[in-house]
N, C-alpha and C positions, 0 to 999 in steps of 0.2 A: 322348590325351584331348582331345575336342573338347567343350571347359566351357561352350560355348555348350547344345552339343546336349543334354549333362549336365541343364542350369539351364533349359533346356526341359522337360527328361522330369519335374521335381520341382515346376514351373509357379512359378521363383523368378525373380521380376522387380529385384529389389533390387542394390544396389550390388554388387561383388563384389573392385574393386579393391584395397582396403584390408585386409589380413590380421589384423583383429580381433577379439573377443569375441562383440560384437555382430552381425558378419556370420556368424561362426564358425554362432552359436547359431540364426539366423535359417537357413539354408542346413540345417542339421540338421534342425531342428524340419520344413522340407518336404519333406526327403528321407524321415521317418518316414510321413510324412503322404498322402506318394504312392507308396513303396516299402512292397509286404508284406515280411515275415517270413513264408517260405515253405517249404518240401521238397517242393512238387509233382511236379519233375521226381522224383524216386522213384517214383511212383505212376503216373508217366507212361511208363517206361522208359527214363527220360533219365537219363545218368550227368552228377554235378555234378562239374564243372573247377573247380579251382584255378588260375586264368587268367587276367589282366586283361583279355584281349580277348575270351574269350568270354565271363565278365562281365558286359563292358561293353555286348557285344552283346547277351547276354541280358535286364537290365536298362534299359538305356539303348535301345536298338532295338526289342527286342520289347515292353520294358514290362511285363515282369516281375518278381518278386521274386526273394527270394532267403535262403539260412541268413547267419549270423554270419560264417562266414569270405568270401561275397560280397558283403553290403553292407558290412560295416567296411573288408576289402581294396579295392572300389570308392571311399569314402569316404577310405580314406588317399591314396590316389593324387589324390581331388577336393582334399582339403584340399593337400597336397603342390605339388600345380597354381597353388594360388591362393597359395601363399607359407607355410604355416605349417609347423612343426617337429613333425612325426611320428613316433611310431612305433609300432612293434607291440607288444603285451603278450598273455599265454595266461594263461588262467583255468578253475577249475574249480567245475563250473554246482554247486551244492548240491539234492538231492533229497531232498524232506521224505517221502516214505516210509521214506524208509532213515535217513533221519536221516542222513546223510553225504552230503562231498562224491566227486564224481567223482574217482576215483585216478588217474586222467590227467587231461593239458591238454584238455578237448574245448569250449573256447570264444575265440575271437580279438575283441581290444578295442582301443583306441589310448589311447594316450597324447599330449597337443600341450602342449609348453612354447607357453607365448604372457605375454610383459610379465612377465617372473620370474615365473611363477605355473604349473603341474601340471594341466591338465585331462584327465579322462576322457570320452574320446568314444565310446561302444556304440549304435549302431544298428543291431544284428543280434541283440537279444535277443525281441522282440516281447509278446506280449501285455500283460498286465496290470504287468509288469515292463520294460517299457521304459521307458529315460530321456527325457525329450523336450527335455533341456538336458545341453547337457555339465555337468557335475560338478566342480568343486572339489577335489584328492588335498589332503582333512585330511580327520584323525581326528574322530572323535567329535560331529562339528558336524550339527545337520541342515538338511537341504536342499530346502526345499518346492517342490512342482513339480506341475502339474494332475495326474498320474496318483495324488500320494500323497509324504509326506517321506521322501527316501530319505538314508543317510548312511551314511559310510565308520569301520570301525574297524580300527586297524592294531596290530596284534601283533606283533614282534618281525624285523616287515621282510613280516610277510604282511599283504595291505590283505585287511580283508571290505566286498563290498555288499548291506546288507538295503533293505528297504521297509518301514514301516509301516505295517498296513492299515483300509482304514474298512472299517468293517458296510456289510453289502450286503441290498438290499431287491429281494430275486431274487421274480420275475413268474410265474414258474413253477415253483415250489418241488417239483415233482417229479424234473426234472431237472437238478436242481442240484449243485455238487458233494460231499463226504463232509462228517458235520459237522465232523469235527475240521480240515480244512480252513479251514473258515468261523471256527473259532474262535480260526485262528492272530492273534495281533493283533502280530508284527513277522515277515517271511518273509527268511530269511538267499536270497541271488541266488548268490555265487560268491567264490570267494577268487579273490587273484592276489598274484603278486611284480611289483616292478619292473623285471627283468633282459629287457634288449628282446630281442624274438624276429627270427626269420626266418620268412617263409613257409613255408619249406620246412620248416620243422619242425609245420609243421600239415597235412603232405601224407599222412602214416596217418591223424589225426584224421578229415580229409576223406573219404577211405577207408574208414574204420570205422565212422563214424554211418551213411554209407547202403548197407552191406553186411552188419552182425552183425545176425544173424536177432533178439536183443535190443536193437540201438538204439530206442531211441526213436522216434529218425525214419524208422523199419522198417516198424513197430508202429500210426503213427499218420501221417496226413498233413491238417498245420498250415498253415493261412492264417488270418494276423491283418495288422492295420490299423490306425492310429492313426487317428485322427477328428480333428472339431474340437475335441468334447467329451467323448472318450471312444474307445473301442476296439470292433471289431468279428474276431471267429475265427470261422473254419469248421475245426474239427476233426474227422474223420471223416465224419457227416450231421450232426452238432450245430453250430448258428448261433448264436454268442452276442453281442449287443450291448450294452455296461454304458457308462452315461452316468456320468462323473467326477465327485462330490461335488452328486449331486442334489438333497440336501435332508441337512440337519444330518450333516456329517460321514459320510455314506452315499453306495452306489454304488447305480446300479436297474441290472439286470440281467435281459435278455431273452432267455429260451432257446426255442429250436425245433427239433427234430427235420425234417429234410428226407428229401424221395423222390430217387432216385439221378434220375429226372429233371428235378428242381430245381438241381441241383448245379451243372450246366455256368452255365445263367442267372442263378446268385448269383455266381459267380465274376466273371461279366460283371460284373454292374449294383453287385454290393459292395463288387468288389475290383479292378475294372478288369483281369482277367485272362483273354484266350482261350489254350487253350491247345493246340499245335501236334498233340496224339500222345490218345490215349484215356488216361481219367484215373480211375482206380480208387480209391476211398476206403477207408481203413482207421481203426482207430479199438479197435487190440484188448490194447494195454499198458494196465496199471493205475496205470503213474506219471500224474501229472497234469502238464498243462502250464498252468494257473491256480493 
């Protein structure tokens, strides 16, 4: 880990010696800001490693994104570097068409004791459910945060994470997404236990999401972005940008349909992202990723 190079690549100027809250939270919040949530290499013919050094290089050198098991694994090894108490935790993502969560683990989060206190740290979720602060492990409390109050509720040793959602003042109301979407007003994220993992036990997961002809991340290929003020996705040709708590307790939300020869030059100028291999978009599951 060369944490210089790191604290370069996320444009964090800030103190870094002192393994605290405050840095913890600061160093996060840039790492979201300048790392996608990605699966392009799917789309590109690239198979994702489970690997800190290609990783590191992929991210950290190319300047690329990456799914939940490479930014959180990056991210543990960052915080790790700098002094704090990590560890790994498996989660399963909740899917509101089915109304259920995923029956396997297929999402990696951390866990940081820091000052006798339990934070949750996910920077590998992306879009409109990303956290942009670590988290607090208690129940029942909420948690406000510029994307929305998010809060934890624990059931008999199982943690859940929802989000509350604002009404959203979509610009393009034809391509929007279903209503009953829209009408969700608290979105359940993912259960978890506390029982710390190994990587290695997320090395089918890894395997599974970008080879079963039904993943998800098969199906569709996601680039999202946290902003200053909000978030920006390229899903399949769909370009969505939603500015956070625009006006009374509302999100504005901008949608576009793109020509495959726009595609490459958004990636650029949106996402900061070239990419090495031809890059094929898809966009053909009916789960949603908002």
């Amino acid at each position: 880990m060369d944490i210089k190079e790191y604290l370069d690549r996320i444009s964090y100027r800030g103190p870094h010696n002192k393994p605290d809250l405050a840095t913890m939270s600061d160093i996060f919040l840039h790492h979201i800001q300048a790392v996608p949530f990605e699966n392009l290499s799917i789309h590109c013919g690239e198979r994702i490693e489970l690997n800190l050094e290609a990783t590191y290089n992929k991210i950290v050198k190319k300047k690329r994104g990456g799914w939940c098991m490479e930014n959180n694994y990056l991210l543990s090894w960052v915080l790790k570097t700098l002094g704090y108490d990590v560890t790994l935790l498996g989660a399963n993502v909740f899917f509101p068409e089915m109304d259920a969560y995923a029956e396997e683990i297929d999402h990696l989060l951390l866990l940081v004791q820091l000052d006798g206190k339990s934070y949750i740290v996910d920077g590998g979720f992306g879009m409109p459910y990303q956290l942009w602060q670590p988290m607090e492990l208690v129940s029942g409390t909420d948690q406000p945060q510029t994307p929305g109050i998010f809060r934890f509720q624990e059931e008999s040793g199982t943690w859940y994470l929802e989000k509350v959602k604002r009404k959203q003042l979509v610009v393009n109301q034809s391509t929007s997404t279903s209503q009953n979407m829209e009408d969700e007003v608290c979105r359940r994220i993912y259960l978890f236990t506390l029982q710390p993992r190994d990587i290695e036990e997320f090395r089918s997961c890894n395997d599974h999401l970008q080879t079963a002809p039904d993943s998800l991340f098969v199906t569709k290929s996601v680039c999202s972005l946290q902003t200053a003020d909000g978030i920006r996705a390229l899903v399949g040709w769909k370009l969505t940008e939603m500015k956070y708590n625009y006006r009374d307790n509302m999100d504005l939300v901008e949608i576009r349909m793109l020509a495959d020869e726009e595609i490459e030059k958004t990636l650029k100028e949106k996402f900061n992202i070239t990419l090495d291999k031809k890059f094929v978009p898809a966009n053909t599951s009916k789960l949603s990723v908002f």
